[in-house]
N, C-alpha and C positions, 0 to 999 in steps of 0.2 A: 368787337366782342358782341356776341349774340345779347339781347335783352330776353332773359327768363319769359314765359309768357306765363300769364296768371292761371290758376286752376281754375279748370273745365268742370264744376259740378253740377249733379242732375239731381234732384229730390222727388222722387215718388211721393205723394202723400203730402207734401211739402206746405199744403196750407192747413195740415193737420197740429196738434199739438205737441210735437216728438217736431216734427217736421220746419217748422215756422220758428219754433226755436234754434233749430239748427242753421235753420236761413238768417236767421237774425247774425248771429256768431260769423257767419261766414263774411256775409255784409258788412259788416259794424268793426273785426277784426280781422279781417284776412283781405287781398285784393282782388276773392274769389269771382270768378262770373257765377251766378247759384242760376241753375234753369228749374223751374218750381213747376211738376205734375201734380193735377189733381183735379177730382172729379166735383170737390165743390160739395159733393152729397149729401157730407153731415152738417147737420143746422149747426151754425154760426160759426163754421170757420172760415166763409164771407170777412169776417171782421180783422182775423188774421192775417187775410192776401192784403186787405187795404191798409195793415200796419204795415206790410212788407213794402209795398207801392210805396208808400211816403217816406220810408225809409231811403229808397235807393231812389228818386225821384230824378235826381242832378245826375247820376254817375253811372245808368247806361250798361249795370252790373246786371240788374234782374230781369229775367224772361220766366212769363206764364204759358202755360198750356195747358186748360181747362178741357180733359179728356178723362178717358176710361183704360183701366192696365188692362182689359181682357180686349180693348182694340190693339191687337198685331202691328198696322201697321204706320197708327201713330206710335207707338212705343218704339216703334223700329227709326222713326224719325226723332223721336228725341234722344235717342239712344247714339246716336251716328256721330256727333260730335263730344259727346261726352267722357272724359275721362276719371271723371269719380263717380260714383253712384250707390244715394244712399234711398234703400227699398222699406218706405213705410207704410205704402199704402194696403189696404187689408179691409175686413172684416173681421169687429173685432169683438164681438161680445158670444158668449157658449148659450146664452140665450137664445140670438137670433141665427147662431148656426143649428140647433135644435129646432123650431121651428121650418127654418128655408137653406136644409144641407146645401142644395143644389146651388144656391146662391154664393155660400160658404164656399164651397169648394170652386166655382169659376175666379170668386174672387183672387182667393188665397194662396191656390197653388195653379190654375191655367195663368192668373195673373203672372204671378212668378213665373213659370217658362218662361210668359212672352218677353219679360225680361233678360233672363236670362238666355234666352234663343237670339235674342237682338244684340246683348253683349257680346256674345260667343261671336257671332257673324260683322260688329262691325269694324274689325282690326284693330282697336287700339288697346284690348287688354285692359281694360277698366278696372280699377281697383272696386269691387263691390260690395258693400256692408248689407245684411239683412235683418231687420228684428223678428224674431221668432218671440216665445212666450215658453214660462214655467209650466204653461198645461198641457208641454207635451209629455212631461214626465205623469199622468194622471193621479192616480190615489198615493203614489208613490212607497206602497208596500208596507208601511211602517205599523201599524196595529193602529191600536187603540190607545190614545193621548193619554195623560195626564190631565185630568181636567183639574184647576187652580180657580180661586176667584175669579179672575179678570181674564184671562188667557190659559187657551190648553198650551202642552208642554210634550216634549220627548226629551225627556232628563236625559244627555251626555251624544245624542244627534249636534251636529257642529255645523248642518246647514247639509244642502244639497248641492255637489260636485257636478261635472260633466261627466260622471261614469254613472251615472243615475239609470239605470234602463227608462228606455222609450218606453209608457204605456198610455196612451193619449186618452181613453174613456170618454171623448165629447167628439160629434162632427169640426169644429175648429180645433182639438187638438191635432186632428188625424188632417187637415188640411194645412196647420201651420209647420206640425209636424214632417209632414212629406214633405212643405216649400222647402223646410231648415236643410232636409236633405237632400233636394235638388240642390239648392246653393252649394252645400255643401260636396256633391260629387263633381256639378260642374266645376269646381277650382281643382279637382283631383284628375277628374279628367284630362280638361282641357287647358291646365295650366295657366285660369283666372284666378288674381286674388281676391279671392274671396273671403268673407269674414262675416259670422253666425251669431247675435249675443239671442242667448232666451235669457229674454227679461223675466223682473220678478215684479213688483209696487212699483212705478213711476209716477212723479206729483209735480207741482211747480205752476206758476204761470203760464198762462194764455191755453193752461186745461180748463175743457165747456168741463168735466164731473155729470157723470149721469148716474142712476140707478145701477145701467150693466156696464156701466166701463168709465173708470178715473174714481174711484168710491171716494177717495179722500177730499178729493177736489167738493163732489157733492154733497158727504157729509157738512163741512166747510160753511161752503154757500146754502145749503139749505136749513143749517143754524141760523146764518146772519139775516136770512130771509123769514124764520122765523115757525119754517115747514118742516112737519114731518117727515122722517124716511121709516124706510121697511128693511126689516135685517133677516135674512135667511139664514137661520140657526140661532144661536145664540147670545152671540155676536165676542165668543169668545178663540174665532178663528185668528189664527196670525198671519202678518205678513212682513216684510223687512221693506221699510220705504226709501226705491232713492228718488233724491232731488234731480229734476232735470237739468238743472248747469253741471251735476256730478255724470251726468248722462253723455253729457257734451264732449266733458273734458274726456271720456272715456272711446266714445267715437276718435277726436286727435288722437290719442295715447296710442290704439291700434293700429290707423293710418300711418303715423310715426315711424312704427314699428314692424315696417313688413316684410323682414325678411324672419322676420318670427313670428307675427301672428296669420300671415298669408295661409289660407285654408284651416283655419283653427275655428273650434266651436266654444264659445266664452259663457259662461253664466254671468249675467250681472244683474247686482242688484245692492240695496241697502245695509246689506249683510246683519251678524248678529246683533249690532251696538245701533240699529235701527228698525228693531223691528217691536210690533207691536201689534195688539188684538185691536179689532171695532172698537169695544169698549173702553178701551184706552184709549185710541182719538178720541172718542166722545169726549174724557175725561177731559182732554187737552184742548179740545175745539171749549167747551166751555171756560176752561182757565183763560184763553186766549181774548174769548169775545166777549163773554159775558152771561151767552145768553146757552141755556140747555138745550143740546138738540134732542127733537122729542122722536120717539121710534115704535115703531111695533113690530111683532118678531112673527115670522111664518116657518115652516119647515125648512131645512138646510136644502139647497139645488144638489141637481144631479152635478158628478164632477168634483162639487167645492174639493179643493184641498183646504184641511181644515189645519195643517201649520207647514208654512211656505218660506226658509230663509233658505237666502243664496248663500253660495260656497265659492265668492269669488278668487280664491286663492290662486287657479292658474293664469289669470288675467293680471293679479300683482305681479307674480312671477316674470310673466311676459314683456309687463310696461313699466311697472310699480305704478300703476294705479290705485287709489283705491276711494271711498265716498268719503270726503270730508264733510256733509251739510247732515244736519240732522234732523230729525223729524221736526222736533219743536220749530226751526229755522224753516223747512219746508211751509209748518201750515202757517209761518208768519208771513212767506214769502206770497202764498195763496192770499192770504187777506188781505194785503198789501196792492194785490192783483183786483181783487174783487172792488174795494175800495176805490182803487184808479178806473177800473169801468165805470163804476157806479153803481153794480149790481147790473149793469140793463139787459133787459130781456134774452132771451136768444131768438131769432125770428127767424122761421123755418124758414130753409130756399127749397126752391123746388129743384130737382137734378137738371141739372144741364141739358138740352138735346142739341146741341150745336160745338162743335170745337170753338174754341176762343184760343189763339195764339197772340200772347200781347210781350212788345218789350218798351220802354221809354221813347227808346228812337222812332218808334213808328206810331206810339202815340195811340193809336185807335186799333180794332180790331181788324187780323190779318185776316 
């Protein structure tokens, strides 16, 4: 009798925050080999790769590849053995695709080809996941809110579906946007499974939280640190947060499930029973710590969508998924996180100019 051989997965992005957690899961739960891409670029997810390192230390599961998705033809090399493959690596904030489109768009969607041009060509049909984002749908049509105390409103809107028209309004919408729909014709095409979530708020452990991307994570840590942040508007935008272990379990759920979600477009996110304004974290981040985070308010960004809940209803449909962790548990689960680092610093790396392929067995760099 043949012995099963264990899954073949590849991680894009894999020492990112979406990414690292995913590796964790696979590691820790499953008997998965995880091949981890990543360019290393954003400061402090160094600390990430060397959690994953120690993790798998003994058992010969984990391989690095400290590279670039817009190199062709390593991607075509990590690509070649692979039979899962989850795509997270990207450019991720509408800030710095407003500043360096051109950068945006090599990223986010020549990246993606080369993926996708690597999968298509290496025969084994890879089962493909992509994260896409809420800001391809842009201003999303809706008027003018309900503005409330604490949070604006569209009384009897019940979230946003996957029949939402495309109107992307930001260079990163129009780059994530077109990858969501590369992935998405390549499974039409060429009869890959492929699989699309545009996310909405994602939270959780081993997020760095900055200014323009993980807001919760930073609000958070820059309470417990004791620093100001800057709120663009009024800080009565919403958003529906999910916890990343609900992220996880939702990646299996579709893998699971592919002879129905293969080539499907998903919305996921926190949905209505998690969603919440700035100002309401705030409210919570102080319940939680103790301490007030203190803020100042400048004009709303170009883009903001100023109330954001998913409509994941065809993805329960699909799997019966659906987000059991709730905000309060997320920002406990962030403090919990910060705590166990100890707050410590993040210390910028400088971008890689060399490939590094490392696995346990070989110990040093290939």
């Amino acid at each position: 009798m043949t012995t099963p051989q264990p899954r073949s997965v590849l991680i894009f992005g894999g020492a990112g925050f979406v990414g690292s957690n995913l590796a964790y899961h696979l590691l820790c739960r499953t008997d998965c080999n995880v091949h981890v891409f990543d360019n290393l670029s954003r400061s402090g997810v160094h600390r990430n790769l060397e959690w994953l390192k120690r993790l798998s230390h003994d058992s010969n599961r984990l391989r690095l590849t400290v590279a670039d998705i817009r190199d062709a033809a390593l991607v075509d090399k990590a690509v070649a053995q692979a039979r899962e493959i989850y795509h997270f690596a990207a450019q991720v904030a509408v800030t710095s695709s407003l500043t360096d489109p051109r950068h945006d768009f090599e990223v986010n969607l020549a990246g993606t080809f080369n993926i996708l041009d690597a999968a298509r060509r290496s025969g084994n049909n890879p089962f493909l996941l992509f994260t896409s984002t809420n800001k391809v749908y842009g201003d999303l049509g809706l008027g003018e809110p309900e503005v409330l105390e604490s949070h604006y409103a569209y009384p009897g809107h019940a979230g946003v579906s996957e029949s939402q028209p495309l109107d992307f309004h930001s260079p990163y919408g129009c780059s994530k946007g077109a990858a969501d729909q590369y992935v998405h014709d390549f499974g039409r095409i060429y009869g890959m499974p492929t699989v699309v979530f545009r996310m909405s708020c994602v939270a959780g452990p081993r997020q760095l939280g900055t200014e323009d991307q993980g807001w919760v994570a930073h609000f958070l840590y820059s309470a417990m640190q004791r620093k100001p942040v800057v709120i663009y508007g009024d800080g009565r935008q919403v958003r529906d947060v999910l916890c990343i272990h609900d992220l996880i379990r939702a990646f299996d759920a579709v893998r699971r499930n592919l002879p129905v979600t293969a080539g499907q477009i998903y919305n996921v996110g926190g949905g209505p029973c998690n969603s919440v304004s700035l100002l309401e974290v705030i409210d919570r981040i102080e319940k939680l710590t103790g301490h007030r985070l203190e803020y100042v308010l400048q004009g709303h960004r170009r883009a903001d969508q100023l109330v954001y809940i998913t409509d994941s209803r065809k993805l329960y449909r699909h799997t019966a998924w659906r987000p059991e962790i709730s905000v309060q548990k997320t920002l406990e689960l962030l403090q919990q996180f910060w705590v166990e680092s100890q707050g410590a610093p993040v210390v910028p790396q400088p971008e890689p100019v060399s490939v590094l392929d490392w696995t346990p067995a070989a110990g040093k760099a290939a």
